[in-house]
C-alpha positions in Angstrom: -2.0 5.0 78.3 -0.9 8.6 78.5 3.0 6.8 77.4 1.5 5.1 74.9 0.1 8.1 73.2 3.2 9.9 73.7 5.1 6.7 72.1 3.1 6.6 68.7 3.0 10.8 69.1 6.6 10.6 68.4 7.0 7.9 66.2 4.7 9.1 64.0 6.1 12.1 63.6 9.6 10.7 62.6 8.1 8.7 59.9 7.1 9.6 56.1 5.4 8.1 53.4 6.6 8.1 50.3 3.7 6.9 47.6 4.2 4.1 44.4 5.1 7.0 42.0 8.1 8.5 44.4 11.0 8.3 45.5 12.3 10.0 48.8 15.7 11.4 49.6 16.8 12.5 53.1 18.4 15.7 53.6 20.3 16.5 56.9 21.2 20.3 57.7 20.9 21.1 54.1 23.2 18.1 53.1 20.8 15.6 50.6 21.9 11.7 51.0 22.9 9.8 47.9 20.8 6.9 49.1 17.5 6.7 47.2 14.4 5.7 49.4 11.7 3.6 48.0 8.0 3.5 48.3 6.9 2.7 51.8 7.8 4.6 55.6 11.3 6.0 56.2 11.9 7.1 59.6 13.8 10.4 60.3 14.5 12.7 62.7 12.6 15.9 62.6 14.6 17.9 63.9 17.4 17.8 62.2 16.2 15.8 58.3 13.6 16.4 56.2 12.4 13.9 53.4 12.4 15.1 50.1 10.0 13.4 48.0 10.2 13.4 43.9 7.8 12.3 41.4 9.1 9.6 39.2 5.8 8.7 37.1 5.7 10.6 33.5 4.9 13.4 33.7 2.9 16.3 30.8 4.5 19.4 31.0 2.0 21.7 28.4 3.1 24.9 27.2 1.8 27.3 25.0 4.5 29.1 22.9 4.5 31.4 20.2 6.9 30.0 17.1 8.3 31.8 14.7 8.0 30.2 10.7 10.6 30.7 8.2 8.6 33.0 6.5 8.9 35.4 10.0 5.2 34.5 10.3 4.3 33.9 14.4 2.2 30.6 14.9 0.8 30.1 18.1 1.3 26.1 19.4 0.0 24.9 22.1 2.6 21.7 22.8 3.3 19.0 25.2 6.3 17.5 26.8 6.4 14.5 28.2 9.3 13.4 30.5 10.2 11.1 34.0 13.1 11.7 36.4 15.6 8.3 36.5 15.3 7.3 40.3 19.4 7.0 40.8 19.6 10.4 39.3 17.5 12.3 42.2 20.2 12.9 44.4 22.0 14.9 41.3 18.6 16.5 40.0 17.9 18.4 44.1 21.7 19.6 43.9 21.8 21.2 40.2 18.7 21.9 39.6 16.6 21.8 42.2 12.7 21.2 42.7 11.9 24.0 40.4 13.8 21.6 37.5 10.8 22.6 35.1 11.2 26.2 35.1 14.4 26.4 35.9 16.1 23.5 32.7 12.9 21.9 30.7 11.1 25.1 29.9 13.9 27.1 28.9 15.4 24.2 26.7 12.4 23.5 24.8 11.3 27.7 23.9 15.3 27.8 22.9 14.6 24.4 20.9 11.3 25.0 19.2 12.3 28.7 18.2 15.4 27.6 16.5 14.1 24.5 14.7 10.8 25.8 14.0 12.5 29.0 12.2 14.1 26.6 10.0 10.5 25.4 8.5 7.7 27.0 6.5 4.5 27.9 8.8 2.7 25.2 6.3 5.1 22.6 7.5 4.1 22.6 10.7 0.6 21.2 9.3 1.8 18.5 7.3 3.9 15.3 7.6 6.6 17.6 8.4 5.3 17.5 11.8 6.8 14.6 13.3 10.1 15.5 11.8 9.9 18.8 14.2 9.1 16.9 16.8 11.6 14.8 16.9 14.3 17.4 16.5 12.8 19.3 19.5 13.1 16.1 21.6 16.3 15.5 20.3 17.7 19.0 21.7 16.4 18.2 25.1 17.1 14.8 25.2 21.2 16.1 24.6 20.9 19.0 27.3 18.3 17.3 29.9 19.2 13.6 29.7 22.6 14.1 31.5 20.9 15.6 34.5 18.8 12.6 34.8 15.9 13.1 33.0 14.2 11.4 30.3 12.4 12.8 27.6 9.7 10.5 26.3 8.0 12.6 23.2 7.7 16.4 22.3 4.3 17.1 21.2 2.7 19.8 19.1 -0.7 19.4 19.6 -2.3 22.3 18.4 -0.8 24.6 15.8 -2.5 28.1 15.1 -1.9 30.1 12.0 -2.8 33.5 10.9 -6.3 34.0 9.2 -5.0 35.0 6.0 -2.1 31.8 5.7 -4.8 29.8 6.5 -7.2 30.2 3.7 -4.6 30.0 1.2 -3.3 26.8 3.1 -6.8 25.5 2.9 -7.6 26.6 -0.4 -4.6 24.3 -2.0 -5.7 21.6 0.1 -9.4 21.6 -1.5 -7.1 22.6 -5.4 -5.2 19.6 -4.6 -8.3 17.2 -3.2 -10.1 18.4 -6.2 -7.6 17.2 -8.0 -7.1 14.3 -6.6 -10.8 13.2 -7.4 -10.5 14.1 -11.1 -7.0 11.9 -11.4 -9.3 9.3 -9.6 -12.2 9.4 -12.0 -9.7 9.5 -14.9 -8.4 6.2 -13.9 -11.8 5.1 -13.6 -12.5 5.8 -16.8 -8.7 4.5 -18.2 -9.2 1.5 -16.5 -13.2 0.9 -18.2 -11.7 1.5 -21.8 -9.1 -0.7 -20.8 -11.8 -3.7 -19.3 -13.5 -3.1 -23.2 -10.8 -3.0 -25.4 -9.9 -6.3 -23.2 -13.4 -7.5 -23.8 -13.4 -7.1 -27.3 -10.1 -8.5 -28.0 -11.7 -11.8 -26.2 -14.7 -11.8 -28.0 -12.6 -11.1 -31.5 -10.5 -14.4 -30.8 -13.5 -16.3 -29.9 -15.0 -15.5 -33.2 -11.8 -16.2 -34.6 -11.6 -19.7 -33.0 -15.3 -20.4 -33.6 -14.5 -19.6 -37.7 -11.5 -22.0 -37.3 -13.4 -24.7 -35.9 -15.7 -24.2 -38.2 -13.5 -24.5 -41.3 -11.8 -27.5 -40.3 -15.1 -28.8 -39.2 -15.5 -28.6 -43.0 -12.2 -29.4 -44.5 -12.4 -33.2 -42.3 -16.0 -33.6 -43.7 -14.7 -33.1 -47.2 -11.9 -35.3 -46.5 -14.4 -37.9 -44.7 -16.8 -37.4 -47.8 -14.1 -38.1 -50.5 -12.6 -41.2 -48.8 -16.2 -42.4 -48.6 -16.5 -41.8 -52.4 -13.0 -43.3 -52.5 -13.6 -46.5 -50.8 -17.1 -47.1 -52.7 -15.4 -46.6 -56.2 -12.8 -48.9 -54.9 -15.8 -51.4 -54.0 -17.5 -51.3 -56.8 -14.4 -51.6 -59.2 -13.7 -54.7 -56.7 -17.8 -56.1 -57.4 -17.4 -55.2 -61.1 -13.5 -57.2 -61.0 -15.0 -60.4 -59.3 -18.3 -60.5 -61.6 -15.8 -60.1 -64.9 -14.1 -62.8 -63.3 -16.7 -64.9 -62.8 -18.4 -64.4 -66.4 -15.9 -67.1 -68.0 -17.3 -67.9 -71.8 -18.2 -71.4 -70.0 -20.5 -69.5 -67.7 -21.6 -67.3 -70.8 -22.5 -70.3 -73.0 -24.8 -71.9 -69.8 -26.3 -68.9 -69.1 -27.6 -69.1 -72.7 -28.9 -72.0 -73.1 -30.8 -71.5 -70.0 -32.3 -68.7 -71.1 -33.1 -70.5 -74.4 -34.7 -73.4 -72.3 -36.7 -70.7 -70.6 -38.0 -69.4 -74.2 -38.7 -72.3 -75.6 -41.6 -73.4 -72.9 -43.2 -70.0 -73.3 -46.9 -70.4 -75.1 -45.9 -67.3 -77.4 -44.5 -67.3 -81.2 -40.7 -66.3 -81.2 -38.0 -65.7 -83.7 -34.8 -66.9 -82.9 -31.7 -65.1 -85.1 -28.6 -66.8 -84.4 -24.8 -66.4 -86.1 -24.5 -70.1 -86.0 -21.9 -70.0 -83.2 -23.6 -68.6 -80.2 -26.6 -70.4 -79.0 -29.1 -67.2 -79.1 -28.3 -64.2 -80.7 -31.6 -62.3 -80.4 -35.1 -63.3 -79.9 -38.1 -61.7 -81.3 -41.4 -62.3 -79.6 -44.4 -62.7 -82.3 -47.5 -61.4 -80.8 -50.5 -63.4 -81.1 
């Protein structure tokens, strides 16, 4: 029992854990191995190794900086850098740089960064879309001194940017000038855009009217028309009736229509005069009253 104890005593003791977000890296009478260890146990011997075991997760490194603005104003930023150590790069981050990597190369690159590049920009700058463009050129300064000794710079962030009282106000006070004006050019397009929608409605409402008279006038131009051929086509039918009754009225037809009409006389009860030229049958009759 007693070797037992002893037995996981020692074994224990010449083991270490290193966690998801590490990696480990033996070191031997101050010599560091190039061989990377992975998450999990790695034996050692005490006595003469240690394991060294490095963070490899991202990591916020926040700082609080004063800048200096174009203008030689100071503005007070409170910023953010986020950044991860490549794995195969560990071995060459413990022998140039050490644990201490943050003070010793991050820190001092970024406050040499953000002082040159900030100086290059208007305090107001820092407050508008000109932000991101700072950023960027901050990241891209560390990324060219920090990336060759293995470390990765994932964004450069300027969260909070502080400027004096007096830069403020006036900042503020073209930001309501230019909001105010902003609303006005809005309600002027408002109001462009409603005389636009009447003069549009009126013009539609003009060429309906215009349409409507058309229709009208050719409504009456095709009853004219309609009206004339009907008084064309009656003449025409009449002067056709009147053509087949002179036709008809041959002096034959004359002469028997006469004499029936003097047959018709002479059974009537009344006196009558007859006047005749001695070649028609009847000429004219005059009725004697009783």
């Amino acid at each position: 029992m007693v070797l037992c104890f002893a037995f996981c005593s020692v074994f224990l003791t010449n083991c270490a854990t290193v966690m998801p977000d590490q990696v480990g890296v033996k070191r031997t009478f101050g010599k560091v191995e190039n061989n990377v260890r992975q998450p999990g146990l790695v034996g050692f011997n005490p006595f003469t190794t240690k394991v060294v075991r490095v963070p490899v997760r991202t990591m916020n490194l926040a700082i609080v900086e004063n800048l200096p603005s174009k203008e030689g104003l100071t503005i007070r930023s409170e910023s953010s850098i986020l950044y991860r150590i490549k794995s195969d790069a560990v071995p060459q981050i413990l022998l140039e740089t050490g644990m201490e990597y943050e003070e010793m190369l991050i820190l001092p690159v970024f406050r040499s960064a953000a002082s040159d590049i900030c100086s290059k920009y208007d305090a107001k700058d820092m407050h508008s879309s000109k932000r991101a463009e700072i950023e960027n050129e901050i990241k891209n300064r560390l990324i060219e001194v920090c990336a060759p000794k293995g470390f990765i710079i994932e964004a450069v962030l300027l969260k909070s940017i502080a400027l004096p009282d007096g830069l403020s106000r006036s900042i503020e006070a073209k930001l309501e000038a230019e909001q105010d004006a902003l609303r006005m050019q809005f309600v002027l397009d408002r109001q462009r855009q409603e005389a636009q929608r009447q003069i549009i409605d009126a013009e539609g409402a003009k060429e309906v009217a215009r349409i409507q008279a058309e229709g009208k006038k050719n409504a009456t131009i095709i009853d004219s028309e309609a009206n004339a051929r009907a008084m064309e086509i009656e003449a025409e039918g009449m002067k056709k009736a009147n053509e087949l009754i002179s036709e008809s009225l041959t002096p034959n037809m004359l002469k028997l229509k006469q004499i029936e009409a003097f047959q018709k006389l002479s059974t009537s009860p009344n006196a009558k005069t007859i006047v005749t030229d001695g070649k028609s049958p009847m000429v004219n009759v005059l009725e004697n009253p009783n």
